[in-house]
C-alpha positions, -999 to +999 in steps of 0.1 A: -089-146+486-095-182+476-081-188+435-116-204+430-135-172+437-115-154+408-140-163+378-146-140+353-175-111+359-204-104+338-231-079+330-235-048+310-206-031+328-183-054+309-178-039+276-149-028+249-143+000+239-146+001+203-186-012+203-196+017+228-182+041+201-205+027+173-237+027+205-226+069+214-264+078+209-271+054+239-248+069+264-252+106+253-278+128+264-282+162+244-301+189+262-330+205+248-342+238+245-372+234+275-344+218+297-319+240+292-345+272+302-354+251+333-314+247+343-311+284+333-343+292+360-324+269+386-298+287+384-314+325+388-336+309+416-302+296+436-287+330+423-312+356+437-315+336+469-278+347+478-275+309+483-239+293+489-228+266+461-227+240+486-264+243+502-279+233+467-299+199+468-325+182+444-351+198+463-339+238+456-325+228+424-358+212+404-351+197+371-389+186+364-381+183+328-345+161+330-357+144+359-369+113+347-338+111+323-313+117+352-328+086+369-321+067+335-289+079+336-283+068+378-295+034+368-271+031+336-238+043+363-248+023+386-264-011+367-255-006+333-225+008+314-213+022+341-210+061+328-225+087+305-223+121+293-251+153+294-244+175+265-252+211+259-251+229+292-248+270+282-212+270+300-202+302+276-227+322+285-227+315+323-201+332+346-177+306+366-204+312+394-231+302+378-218+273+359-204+260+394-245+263+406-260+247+372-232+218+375-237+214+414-271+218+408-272+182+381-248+166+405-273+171+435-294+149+415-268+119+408-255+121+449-236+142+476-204+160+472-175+151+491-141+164+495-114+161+469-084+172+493-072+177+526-088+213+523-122+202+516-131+209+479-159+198+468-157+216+434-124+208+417-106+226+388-087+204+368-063+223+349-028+231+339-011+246+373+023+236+365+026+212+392+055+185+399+037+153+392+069+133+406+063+149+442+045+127+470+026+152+475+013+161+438-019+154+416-019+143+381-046+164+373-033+191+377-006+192+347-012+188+311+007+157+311-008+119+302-022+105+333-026+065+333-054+042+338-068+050+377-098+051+398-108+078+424-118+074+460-155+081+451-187+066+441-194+088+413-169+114+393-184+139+373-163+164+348-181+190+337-159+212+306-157+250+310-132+256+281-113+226+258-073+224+258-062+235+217-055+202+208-049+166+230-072+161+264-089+133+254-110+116+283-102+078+278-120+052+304-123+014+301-143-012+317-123-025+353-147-055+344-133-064+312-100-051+323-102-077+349-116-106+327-088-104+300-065-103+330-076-132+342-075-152+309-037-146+307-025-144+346-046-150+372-018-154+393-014-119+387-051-111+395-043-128+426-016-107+434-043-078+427-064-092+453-043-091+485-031-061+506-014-031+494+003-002+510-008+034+497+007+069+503-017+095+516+002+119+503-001+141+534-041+143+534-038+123+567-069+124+590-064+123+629-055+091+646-045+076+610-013+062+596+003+081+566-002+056+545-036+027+542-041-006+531-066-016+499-065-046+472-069-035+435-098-059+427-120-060+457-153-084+461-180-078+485-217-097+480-195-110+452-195-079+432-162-067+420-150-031+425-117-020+413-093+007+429-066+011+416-038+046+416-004+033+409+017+065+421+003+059+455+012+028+455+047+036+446+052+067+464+044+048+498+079+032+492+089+065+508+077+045+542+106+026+556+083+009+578+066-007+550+072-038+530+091-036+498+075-038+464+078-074+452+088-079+416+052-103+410+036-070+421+052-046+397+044-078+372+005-072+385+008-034+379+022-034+345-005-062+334-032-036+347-018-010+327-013-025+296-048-047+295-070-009+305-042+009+274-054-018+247-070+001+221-092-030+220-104-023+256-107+014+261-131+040+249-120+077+237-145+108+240-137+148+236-152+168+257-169+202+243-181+230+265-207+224+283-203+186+283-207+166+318-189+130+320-202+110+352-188+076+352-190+053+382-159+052+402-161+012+407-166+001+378-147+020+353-110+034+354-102+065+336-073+083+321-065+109+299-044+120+271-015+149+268-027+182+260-014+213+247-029+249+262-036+282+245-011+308+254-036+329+269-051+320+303-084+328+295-088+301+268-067+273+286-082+239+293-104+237+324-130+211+338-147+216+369-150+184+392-174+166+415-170+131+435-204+122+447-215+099+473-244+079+460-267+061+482-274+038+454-239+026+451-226-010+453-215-025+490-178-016+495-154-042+510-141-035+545-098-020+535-122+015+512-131+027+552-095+024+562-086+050+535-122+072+541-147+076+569-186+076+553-211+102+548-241+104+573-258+078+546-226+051+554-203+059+517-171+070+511-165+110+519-139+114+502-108+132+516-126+150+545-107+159+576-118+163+610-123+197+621-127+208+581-154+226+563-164+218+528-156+244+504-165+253+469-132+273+457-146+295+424-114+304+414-084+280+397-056+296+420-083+288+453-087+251+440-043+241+445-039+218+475-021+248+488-051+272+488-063+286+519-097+277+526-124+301+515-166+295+514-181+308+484-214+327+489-232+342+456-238+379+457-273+388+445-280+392+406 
């Protein structure tokens, strides 16, 4: 990439953190009675019809009501701010089947599920399972521990909240826009760096006739539109790979710019999540992280978010290295981590949702 294309981006996704707190009203959505009784029918409709999780579209699942707001929200992810959260879903009185219908159900309206592993989840359960975050093969989410600025392989990442950690869990995201602005005011060396080829573990989700590892920039331009990717332990942990070039010392510069820049309280946004909340923030545009948190003893009452990556036809043009690392959907965007010769799943239960789980397909049994 030529030094003269790196100029700083502008628009509405460019933003700090500390104004959008003081704007909240204009990127939260609280439900109201009417829609909350025509989610509630959805979900009976969906129910009764013995229908599985993942056959639910916009067309079986009509929001007449929240429709006209969803599509406000869609052009805010995708032309505006970049995320948003719907507030007030009726999580605690829903069984984990039902909220998985009434959350698949919104998310049908936003885009397409795709798969979150190598065994072709296309509901996650982010919570507490104890794992070794230091192992090639682990994921962040799924410990209590502080997880660092990233992005997902997605267009669209929804969190819906089932149950709130007792204290810590905060959601923080930042604009990659501004992240990559300030950047660029101090080192654009270093955002040049950002800009060229790097090697990324797989961490054993490897589909057929692929490398264990692929290649993608951090800042990425295409119709000159930036879109940021960025998961440093994947970076790192394809250092595993003899075969591949070391880490040089201007990258690890790069990195730790990236991460301090997107941790400036300046920069970054904070939000709690109650029950019943849903966070969609687009993928490209924003990174995410989240803070420590500490669990209630009791299993029942422990943390846990249910998870979606959608595919949105609506989503910006994707540089050429993102296919390297996915194949697309029938409509040409990412598919997340689906493998040949795998179905899609929608795991109900946390112990179903490990990367270890054996595959199971959900089907609702008749209210």
């Amino acid at each position: 990439m030529n030094q003269e294309r790196l100029r700083p981006v502008e628009g509405a996704r460019v933003w700090h953190g500390p104004d959008m707190a003081k704007q909240s009203d204009d990127w939260t959505y609280s439900l109201s009675a009417g829609e909350i009784a025509e989610i509630d029918a959805a979900v009976v409709t969906i129910d009764n019809a013995g229908l599985d999780v993942l056959d639910i579209t916009r067309d079986n699942f009509p929001l007449p009501k929240l429709a006209a707001t969803l599509q406000r929200i869609q052009g805010d992810l995708q032309n505006g701010r970049g995320f948003g959260i719907i507030r007030g879903v009726p999580v605690n009185r829903y069984e984990i089947r039902q909220a998985a219908i009434a959350y698949f159900g919104i998310g049908a309206h936003f885009g397409e599920a795709v798969s979150q592993n190598a065994k072709g989840h296309a509901l996650g359960h982010v919570c507490n399972l104890g794992f070794d975050p230091t192992l090639p093969t682990a994921r962040g989410y799924q410990s209590g521990n502080k997880l660092n600025f990233h992005t997902d392989p997605t267009d669209l990442v929804g969190l819906m909240c089932l149950r709130k950690s007792k204290s810590g869990g905060l959601s923080s995201i930042v604009s990659a826009g501004t992240v990559f602005n300030t950047m660029l005011e101090q080192r654009p060396d270093l955002v040049q760096v950002l800009t060229e080829t790097l090697y990324r573990d797989r961490r054993g989700e490897i589909p057929a006739g692929r490398e264990p590892w692929y290649r993608l920039p951090v800042f990425n331009f295409r119709d000159g539109q930036l879109t940021t990717n960025y998961v440093r332990s994947t970076i790192e942990k394809a250092q595993r790979f003899d075969e591949l070039p070391r880490l040089t010392e201007l990258q690890r510069e790069a990195f730790a710019l990236i991460e301090r820049t997107a941790a400036d309280p300046a920069l970054y946004l904070d939000m709690a999540f109650e029950p019943g909340d849903i966070q969609f923030i687009n993928n490209h545009y924003i990174m995410h992280s989240r803070t420590a948190y500490e669990d209630y003893p009791e299993p029942e009452k422990r943390r846990h978010l249910l998870r979606l990556w959608l595919a949105c036809d609506k989503g910006p043009s994707l540089a050429a290295p993102y296919y390297e690392f996915m194949d697309k959907t029938a409509s040409g965007r990412p598919n997340g981590y689906l493998m040949p010769g795998v179905a899609l799943t929608a795991p109900l239960n946390v112990e179903d949702g490990g990367p270890g789980a054996s595959e199971q397909r959900v089907t609702l049994a008749s209210a």
